[in-house]
N, C-alpha and C positions, 0 to 999 in steps of 0.2 A: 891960302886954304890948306896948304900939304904943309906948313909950318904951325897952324892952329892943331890939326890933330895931331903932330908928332908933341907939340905941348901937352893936349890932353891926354896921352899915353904914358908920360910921364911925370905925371901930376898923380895919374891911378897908380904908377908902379909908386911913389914915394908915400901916398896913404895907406897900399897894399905893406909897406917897408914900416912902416908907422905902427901898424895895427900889430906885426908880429910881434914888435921888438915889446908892446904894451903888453900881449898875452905872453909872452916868455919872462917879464916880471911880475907879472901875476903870479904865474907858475912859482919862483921862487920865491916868492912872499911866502906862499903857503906854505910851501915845504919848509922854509925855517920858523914859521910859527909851529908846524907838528914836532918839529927837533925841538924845540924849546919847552914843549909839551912835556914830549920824554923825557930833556936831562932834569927837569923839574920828580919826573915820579921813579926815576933813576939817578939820584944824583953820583954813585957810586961807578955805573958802567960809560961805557965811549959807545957815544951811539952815529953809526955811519947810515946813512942814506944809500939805499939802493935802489940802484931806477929800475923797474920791470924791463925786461928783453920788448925791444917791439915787433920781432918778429912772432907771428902766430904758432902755437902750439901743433904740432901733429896730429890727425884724426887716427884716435884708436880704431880699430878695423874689430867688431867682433867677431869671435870664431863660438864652432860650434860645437854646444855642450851636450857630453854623453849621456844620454837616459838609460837607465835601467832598463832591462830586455822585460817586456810585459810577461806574467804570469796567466797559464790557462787555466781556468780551472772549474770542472763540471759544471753545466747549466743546472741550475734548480728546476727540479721538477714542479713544474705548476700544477695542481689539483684544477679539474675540470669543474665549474657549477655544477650543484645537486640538484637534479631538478624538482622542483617543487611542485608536489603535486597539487591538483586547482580543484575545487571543492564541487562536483556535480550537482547542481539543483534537482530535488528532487519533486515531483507533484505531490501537494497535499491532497487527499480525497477527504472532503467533508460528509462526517456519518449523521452529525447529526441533522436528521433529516426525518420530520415527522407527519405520519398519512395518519387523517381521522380512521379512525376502524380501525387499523391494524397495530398489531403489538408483536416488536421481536421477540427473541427469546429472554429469560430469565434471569436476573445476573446470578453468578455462582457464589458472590456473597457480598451479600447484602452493605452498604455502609453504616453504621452507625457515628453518633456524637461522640469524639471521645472525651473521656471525663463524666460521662452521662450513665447515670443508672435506671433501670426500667421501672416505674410505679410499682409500688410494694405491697398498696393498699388497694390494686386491682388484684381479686382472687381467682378470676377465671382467665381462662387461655383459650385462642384458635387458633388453630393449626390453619397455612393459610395451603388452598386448593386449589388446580390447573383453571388459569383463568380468571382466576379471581383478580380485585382491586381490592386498595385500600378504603376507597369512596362505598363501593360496596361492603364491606365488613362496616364502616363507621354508620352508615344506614340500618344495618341488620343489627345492631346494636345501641343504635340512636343515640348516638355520640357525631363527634363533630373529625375529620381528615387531619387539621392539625394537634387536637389531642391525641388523638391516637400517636400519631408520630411525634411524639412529643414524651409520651407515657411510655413509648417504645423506644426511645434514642435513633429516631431513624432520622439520618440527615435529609436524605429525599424519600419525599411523601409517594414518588412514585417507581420507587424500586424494592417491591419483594421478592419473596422467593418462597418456591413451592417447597411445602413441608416445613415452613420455618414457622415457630410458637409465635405470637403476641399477645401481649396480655390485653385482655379488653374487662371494663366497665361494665358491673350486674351482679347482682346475685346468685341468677338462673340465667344457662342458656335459653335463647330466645326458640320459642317453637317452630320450628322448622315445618312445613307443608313434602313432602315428596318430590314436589315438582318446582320451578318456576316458573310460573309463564313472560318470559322478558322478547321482547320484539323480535324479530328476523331480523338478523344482517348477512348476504350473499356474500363470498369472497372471490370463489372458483368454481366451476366455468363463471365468467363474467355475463349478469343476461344478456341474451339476443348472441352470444358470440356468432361470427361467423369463422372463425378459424381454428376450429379439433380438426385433428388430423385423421386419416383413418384406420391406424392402427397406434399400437400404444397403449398408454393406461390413460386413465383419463380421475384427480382427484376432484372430490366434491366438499367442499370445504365453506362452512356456514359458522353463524352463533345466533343461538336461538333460545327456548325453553330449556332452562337444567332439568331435563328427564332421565331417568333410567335408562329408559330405549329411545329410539329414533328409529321410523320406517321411514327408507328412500323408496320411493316411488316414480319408474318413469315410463313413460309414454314412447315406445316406438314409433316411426313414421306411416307404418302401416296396420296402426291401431294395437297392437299389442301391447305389454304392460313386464317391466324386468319389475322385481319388490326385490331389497333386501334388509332388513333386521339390523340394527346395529346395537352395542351395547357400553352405555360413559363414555360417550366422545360426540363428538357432532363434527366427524372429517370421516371422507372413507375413498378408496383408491378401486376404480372397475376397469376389467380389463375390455378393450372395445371392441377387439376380436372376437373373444368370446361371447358376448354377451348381448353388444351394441356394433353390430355389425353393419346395420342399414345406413344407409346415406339417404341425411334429407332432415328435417327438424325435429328434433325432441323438446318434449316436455317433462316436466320433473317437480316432486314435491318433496317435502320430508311433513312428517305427523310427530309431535312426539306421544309417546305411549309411556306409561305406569307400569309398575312392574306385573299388574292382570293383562296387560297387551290395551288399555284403555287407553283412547286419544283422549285427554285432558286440558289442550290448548290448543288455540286454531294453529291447522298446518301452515307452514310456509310456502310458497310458492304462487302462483304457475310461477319460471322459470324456466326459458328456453336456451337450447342452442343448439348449431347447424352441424353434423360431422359429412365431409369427404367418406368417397365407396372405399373400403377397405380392399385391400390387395386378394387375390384368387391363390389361395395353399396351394403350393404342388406337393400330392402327397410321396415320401419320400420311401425304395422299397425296404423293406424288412427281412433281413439274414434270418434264415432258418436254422437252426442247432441240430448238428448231428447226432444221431441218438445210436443206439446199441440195439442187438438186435434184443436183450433180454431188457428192455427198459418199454416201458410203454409211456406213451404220450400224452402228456398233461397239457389240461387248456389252460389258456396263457388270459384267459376272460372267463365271467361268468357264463355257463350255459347256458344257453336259451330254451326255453319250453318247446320241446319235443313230443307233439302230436301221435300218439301211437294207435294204429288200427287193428283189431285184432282178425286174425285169417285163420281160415279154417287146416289145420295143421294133415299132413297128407296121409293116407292109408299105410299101416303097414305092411299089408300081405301084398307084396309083391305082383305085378302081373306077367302075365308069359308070354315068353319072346316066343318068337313064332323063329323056326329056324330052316333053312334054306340051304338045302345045297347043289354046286355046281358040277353040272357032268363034268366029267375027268376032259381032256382034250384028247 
């Protein structure tokens, strides 16, 4: 058995002895086919065979390279954000807003079409007056709201202006009456109110008859009666202290009258409302002015009717004393 393996030991060492000696003619095969490579594309030089060193080459060790010393140099100033201001929503209030009966004010001028010229072959004009419409001129005239405004360049049928011309259709103005008798419409006090105050002004404010005059007329609460006159207007402003003092329900009318003071169309009214007691005046005193002894004294009011009696003015003859005297002491 120990002579089997000392064979198989050296059976490996003689193919291990084998194989070298085949790769070290390998080796020199090569190498003389590259030498014959070169004396081929050299035929003029001696070319030797150099065997590479089979010892490894030494590891470079790197060292450390010098940078340049860094440079400082002022921070840039950064600009802060602008702030931008944010756009406030604002509330819209819507005006247009429209109550049967009532009419704001006037505009101050008027719009017309542009490009538009006013009928040439209308020869009369009307000056337009507090209160009036268009629909009313085109009536009084008996034409029609959109010729008119048509004849006049007016872009809306429903904005004139007092004192302004338009030409209107006709040959002759139309004959006018003095008066109109046109319906009641109440605005202020509202009827029935129950809330005037009780002092203040108090307006009265209506459209009624185009009269000359108007008499208000009101009823106190303990039957008495205020009247006052008015003259081209149909509003008027009372003061409730003076006047309308009681607390408790009023009544009230207007007439209108002609220029003879004639009622011509039925009055307006009844028409009520409630006022609260008015406040108690404290009256407040009154500084007297010094005066001089050569100044005399003027009444500061009308005199009042001075009642004089006549008396029987006194004797002048003297009568006699009667004289008296005392004993001495």
């Amino acid at each position: 058995m120990r002579s089997f393996n000392l064979i198989r030991k050296r059976l490996l060492l003689l193919a291990l002895a084998l194989f070298g000696v085949l790769l070290g003619a390998c080796n020199l095969q090569s190498q003389g086919t590259t030498l014959e490579r070169l004396a081929v594309q050299f035929p003029t030089g001696t070319l030797t065979a150099t065997i590479p060193p089979t010892t490894p080459l030494p590891t470079l060790t790197p060292s450390q390279t010098l940078k340049p010393p860094p440079t400082f140099e002022p921070p840039t100033a950064t600009l802060s954000p602008s702030l931008t201001p944010s756009t406030t929503p604002t509330t819209q209030i819507n005006i247009d807003i429209s109550i049967p009966g009532l009419r704001g004010a006037e505009s101050p001028t008027p719009s017309t079409t542009p490009g538009c010229e006013p009928r040439e072959d209308w020869g009369l004009t009307y000056t337009v007056q507090p209160n009036d419409a268009l629909a009313r001129i085109a009536e009084q005239y008996g034409t029609y709201v959109s010729t008119l405004a048509e004849g006049n360049c007016l872009s809306d049928a429903n904005v004139i202006q007092v004192g302004q011309v338009l030409r209107v259709p006709g040959d002759a103005p139309p004959v006018q009456g003095e008066y109109e008798c046109a319906p009641f419409q109440l605005f202020t006090p509202a009827n029935g109110t129950l809330a005037i105050e009780g002092e203040g002004d108090l307006t009265f404010n209506w459209r009624g008859p185009r009269a000359p005059r108007n008499l208000i007329r009101i009823h106190r609460p303990d039957g008495s009666v205020y009247e006052r006159v008015i003259e081209l207007r149909q509003n008027e402003t009372i003061d409730l202290y003076e006047h309308l003092w009681q607390a408790g329900a009023y009544t009230w009318y207007v007439y209108p009258l002609d220029s003879n003071f004639v009622q011509q169309c039925l009055e307006g009214g009844p028409w009520t409302f409630t006022k609260s007691d008015s406040p108690t005046a404290t009256p407040t005193p009154t500084e007297t002015p010094e005066m001089d002894n050569n100044q005399s004294a003027q009444p500061t009011s009308p005199p009042s009717v001075i009642v004089v009696t006549a008396t029987p003015a006194p004797s002048s003859t003297p009568e006699p004393v009667e004289e008296t005297t005392e004993p001495p002491a």
